[in-house]
C-alpha positions in Angstrom: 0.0 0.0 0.0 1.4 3.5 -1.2 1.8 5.5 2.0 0.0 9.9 1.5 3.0 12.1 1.3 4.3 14.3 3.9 2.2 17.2 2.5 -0.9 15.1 2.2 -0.5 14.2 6.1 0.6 17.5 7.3 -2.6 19.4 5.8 -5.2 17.4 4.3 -5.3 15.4 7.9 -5.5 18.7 10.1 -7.9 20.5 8.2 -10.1 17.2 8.0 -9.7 17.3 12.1 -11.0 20.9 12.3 -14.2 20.5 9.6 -15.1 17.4 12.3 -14.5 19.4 15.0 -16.4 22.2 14.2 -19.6 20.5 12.8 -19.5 18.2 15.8 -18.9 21.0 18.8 -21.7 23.0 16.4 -24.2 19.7 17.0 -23.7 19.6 20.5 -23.8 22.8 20.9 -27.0 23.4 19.7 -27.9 20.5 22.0 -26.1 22.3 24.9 -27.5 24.3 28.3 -27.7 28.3 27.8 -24.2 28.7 30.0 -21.5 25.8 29.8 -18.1 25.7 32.1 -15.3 26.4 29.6 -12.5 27.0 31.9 -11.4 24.9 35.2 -9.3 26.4 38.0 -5.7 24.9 39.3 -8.3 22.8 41.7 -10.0 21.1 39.0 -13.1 23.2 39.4 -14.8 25.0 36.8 -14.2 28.8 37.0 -15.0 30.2 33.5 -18.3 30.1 32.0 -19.7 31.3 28.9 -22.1 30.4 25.7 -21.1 27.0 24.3 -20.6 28.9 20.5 -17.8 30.2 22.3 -16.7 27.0 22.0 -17.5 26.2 18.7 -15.6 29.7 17.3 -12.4 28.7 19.9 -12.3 25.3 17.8 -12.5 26.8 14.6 -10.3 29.6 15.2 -7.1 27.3 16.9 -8.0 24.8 14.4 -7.4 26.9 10.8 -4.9 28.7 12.8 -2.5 25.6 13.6 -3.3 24.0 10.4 -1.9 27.1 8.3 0.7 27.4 10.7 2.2 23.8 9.9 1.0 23.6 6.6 2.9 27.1 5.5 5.9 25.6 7.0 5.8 22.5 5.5 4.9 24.1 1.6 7.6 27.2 2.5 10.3 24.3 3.4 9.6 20.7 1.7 10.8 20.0 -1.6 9.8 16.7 -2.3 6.9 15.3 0.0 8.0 11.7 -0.8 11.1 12.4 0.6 10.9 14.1 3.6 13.6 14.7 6.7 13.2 13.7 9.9 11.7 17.5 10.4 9.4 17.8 7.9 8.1 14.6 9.6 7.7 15.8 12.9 6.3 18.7 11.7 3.5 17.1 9.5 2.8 14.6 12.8 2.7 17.5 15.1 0.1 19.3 13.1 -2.0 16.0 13.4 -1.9 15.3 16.9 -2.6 19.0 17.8 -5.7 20.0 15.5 -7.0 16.3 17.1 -6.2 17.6 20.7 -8.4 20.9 19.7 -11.1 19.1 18.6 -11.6 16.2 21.0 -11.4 18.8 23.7 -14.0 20.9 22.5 -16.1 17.6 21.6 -15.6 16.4 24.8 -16.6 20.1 27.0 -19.5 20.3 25.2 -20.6 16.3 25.6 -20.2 16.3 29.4 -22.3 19.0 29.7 -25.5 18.4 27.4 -27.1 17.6 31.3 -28.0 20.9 33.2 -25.5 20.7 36.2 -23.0 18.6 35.0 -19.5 18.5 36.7 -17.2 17.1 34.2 -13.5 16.2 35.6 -11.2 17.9 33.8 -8.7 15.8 35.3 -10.6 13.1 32.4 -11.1 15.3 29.6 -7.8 16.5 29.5 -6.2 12.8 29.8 -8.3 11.5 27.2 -7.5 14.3 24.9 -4.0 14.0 24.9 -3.9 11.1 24.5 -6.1 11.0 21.2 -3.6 13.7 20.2 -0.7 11.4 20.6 -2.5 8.5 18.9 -3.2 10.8 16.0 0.5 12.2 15.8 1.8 8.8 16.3 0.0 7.3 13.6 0.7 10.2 11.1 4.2 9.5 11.3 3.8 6.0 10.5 1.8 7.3 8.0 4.5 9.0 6.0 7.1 7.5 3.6 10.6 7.1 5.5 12.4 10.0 6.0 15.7 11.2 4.4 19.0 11.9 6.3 20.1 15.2 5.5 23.5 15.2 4.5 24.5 19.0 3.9 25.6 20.5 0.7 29.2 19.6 -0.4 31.7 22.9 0.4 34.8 23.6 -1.1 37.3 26.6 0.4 36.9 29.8 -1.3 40.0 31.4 -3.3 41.5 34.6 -1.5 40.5 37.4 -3.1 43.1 39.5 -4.2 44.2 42.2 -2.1 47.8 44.4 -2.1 50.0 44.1 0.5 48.9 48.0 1.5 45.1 47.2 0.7 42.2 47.3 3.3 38.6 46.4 2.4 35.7 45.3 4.5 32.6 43.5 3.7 29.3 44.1 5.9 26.1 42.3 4.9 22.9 41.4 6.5 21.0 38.3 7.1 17.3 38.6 6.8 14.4 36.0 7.3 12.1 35.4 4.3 9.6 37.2 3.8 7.2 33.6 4.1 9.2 33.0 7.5 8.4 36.6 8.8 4.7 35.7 7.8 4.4 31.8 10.1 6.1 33.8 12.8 3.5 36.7 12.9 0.8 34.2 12.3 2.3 32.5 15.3 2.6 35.6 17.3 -0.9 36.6 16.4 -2.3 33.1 17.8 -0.6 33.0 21.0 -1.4 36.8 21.6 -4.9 35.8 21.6 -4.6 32.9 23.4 -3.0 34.7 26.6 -5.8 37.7 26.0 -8.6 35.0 26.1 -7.0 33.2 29.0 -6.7 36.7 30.7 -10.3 37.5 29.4 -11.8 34.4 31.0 -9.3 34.1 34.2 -9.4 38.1 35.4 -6.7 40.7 35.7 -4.7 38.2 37.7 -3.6 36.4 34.8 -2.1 39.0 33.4 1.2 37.8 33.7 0.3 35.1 30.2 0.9 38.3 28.6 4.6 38.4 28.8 4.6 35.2 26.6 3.5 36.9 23.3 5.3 39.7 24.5 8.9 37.0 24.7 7.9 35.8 21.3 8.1 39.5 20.0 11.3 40.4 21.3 13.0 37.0 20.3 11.7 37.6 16.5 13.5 41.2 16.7 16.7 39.5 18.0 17.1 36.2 15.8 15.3 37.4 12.6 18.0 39.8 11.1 21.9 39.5 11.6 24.3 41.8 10.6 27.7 40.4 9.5 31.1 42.4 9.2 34.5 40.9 7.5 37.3 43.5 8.0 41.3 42.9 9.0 40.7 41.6 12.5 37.8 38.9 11.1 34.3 38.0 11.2 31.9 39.1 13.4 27.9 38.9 13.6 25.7 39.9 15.4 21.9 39.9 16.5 19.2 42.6 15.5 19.5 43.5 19.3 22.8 42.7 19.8 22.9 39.9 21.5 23.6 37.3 20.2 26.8 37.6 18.6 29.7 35.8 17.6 33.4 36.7 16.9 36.1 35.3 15.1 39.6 36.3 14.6 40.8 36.0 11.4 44.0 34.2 12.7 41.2 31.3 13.9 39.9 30.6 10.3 40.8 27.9 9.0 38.8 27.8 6.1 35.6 29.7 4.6 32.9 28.6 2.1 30.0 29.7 0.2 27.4 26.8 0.4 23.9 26.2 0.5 21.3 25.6 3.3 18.4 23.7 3.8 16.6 25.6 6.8 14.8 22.5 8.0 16.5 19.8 6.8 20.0 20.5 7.7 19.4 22.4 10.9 15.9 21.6 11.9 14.4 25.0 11.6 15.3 29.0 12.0 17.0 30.7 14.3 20.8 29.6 16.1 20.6 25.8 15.5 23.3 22.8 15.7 23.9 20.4 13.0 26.1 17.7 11.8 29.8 18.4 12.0 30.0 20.4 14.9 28.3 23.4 12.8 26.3 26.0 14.4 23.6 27.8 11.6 22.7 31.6 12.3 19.7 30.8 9.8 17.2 33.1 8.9 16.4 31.5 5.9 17.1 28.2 3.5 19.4 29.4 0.2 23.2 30.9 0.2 25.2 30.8 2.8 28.6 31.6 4.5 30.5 28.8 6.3 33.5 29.7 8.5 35.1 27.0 9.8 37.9 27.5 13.2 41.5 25.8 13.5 39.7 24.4 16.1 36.8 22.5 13.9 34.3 24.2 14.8 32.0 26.0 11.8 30.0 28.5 11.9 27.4 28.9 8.9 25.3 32.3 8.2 22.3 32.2 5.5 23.7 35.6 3.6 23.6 36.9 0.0 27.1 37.0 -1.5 28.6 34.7 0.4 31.3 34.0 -2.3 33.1 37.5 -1.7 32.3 37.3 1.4 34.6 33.9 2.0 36.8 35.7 -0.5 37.4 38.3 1.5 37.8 36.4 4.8 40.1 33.8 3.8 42.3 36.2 2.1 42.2 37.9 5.9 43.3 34.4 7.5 46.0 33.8 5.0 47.4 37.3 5.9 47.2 36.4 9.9 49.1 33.8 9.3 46.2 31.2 9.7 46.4 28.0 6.7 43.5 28.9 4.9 43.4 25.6 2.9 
């Protein structure tokens, strides 16, 4: 039996979780007292009541919204569904086994509650909604055809660039995120912001403090998704859009530099500073060109930038004057 491919698990599954999930929290809702419980306190009581279409809208809302979370990063990022990495794997299984938590949660506050005075155990629904989650993520990743090893795109060390004895030059370039990456991450953003306002909305002032989370988010996509990188005499350094983080590297370190290219997913399992194979360390903001510095020490650093030919250029013509071996 042909096994559905990665892109055939990762949004035609999820969205088919959400279409149930509506129509069936819409049917009981209908069926439904005026005023249900829809939030329980850290004692397992209910402390949050409201219409059960609130329901019904908080289903369909978390449900399109995870599914075109995934699914964007799974069309921005797969290249051939049949052959997926390990990543692309989770990620299609992951967007299972969450739209099927949404929905069994919401199918199950609105079924033990179709008595007046009900007093459903959370403790239950919760449990048995997880666990249909993990069932569903479990058996999307059988689902999908075996995934790939990512191997990482053969480098070879850049020639110096010509420079006189007496010359100085230096080379500054930036590393942005995609403009599809920016988009997931605000869609992301704009999901958990209303998440914490709704858990603040239902919970009182108190719960304020689930504001900070979206709040995190926003400050962690100002600091990892632009770099700014600078090659000059003394050697590499680059360095967050708030600073921090950074990295430095002497020229008299390099050992050798390369222009390659990077899969974002599949050769450092997503955005942001990442580790992969062959003690590399990815500043990615994006899959394509990139800049690959690797230490004396064996270390490498790689950075998703445009130009990254003149840029190793230029930074192994650097080393070779330090005194490094830049071969």
């Amino acid at each position: 039996m042909t096994r559905p491919s990665t892109l055939t698990v990762g949004l035609a599954v999820p969205i088919a979780f959400t279409v149930l999930g509506v129509a069936a929290t819409a049917v009981l809702a209908s069926r439904a007292p005026a005023e249900i419980a829809l939030h329980w306190g850290a004692d397992g009581r209910p402390d949050g009541f409201g219409a059960p279409a609130l329901l019904v809208v908080l289903v369909a809302v978390l449900g399109v919204g995870l599914s075109a979370l995934f699914g964007a990063l799974l069309v921005a990022t797969v290249r051939d569904p049949w052959s997926p990495s390990i990543w692309h794997k989770i990620l299609a299984a992951a967007s299972s086994g969450a739209t099927a938590l949404v929905a069994t949660i919401g199918v199950w506050t609105l079924a033990s509650q179709l008595e007046p005075g009900a007093d459903p155990s959370i403790a239950v629904g919760m449990g048995s909604s997880f666990a249909a989650g993990a069932v569903v993520g479990v058996v999307s990743w059988f689902l999908q055809p075996r995934a790939v090893r990512a191997t990482g795109s053969a480098t070879s060390s850049a020639a110096p660039l010509e420079l006189r004895p007496d010359e100085r030059a230096v080379w500054v370039g930036v590393a942005r995120a995609a403009t599809p990456t920016v988009a997931v991450l605000t869609l992301a953003l704009l999901i958990v912001l209303g998440l914490c306002a709704g858990i603040v909305a239902f919970s009182g002032p108190a719960a304020w403090p689930f504001l900070l989370v979206p709040l995190l988010i926003a400050i962690l996509m100002a600091a990892f998704a632009r770099f700014t990188v600078r090659i000059d005499e003394s050697g590499v350094v680059v360095r967050g859009g708030l600073g921090l983080p950074s990295w430095t590297i002497r020229a008299v370190d390099v050992a050798s530099t390369a222009a390659t290219r990077v899969e974002a997913l599949s050769d450092f399992g997503g955005w942001g500073v990442r580790f992969g194979t062959g003690r590399r360390t990815g500043v990615v903001t994006r899959s394509g060109e990139a800049l690959e510095i690797r230490r004396r020490s064996g270390r490498a650093l790689v950075v998703t930038i445009d130009d990254a030919e003149t840029a190793a250029a230029l930074l192994v013509a650097y080393a070779a004057r330090a005194g490094a071996d830049p071969s």
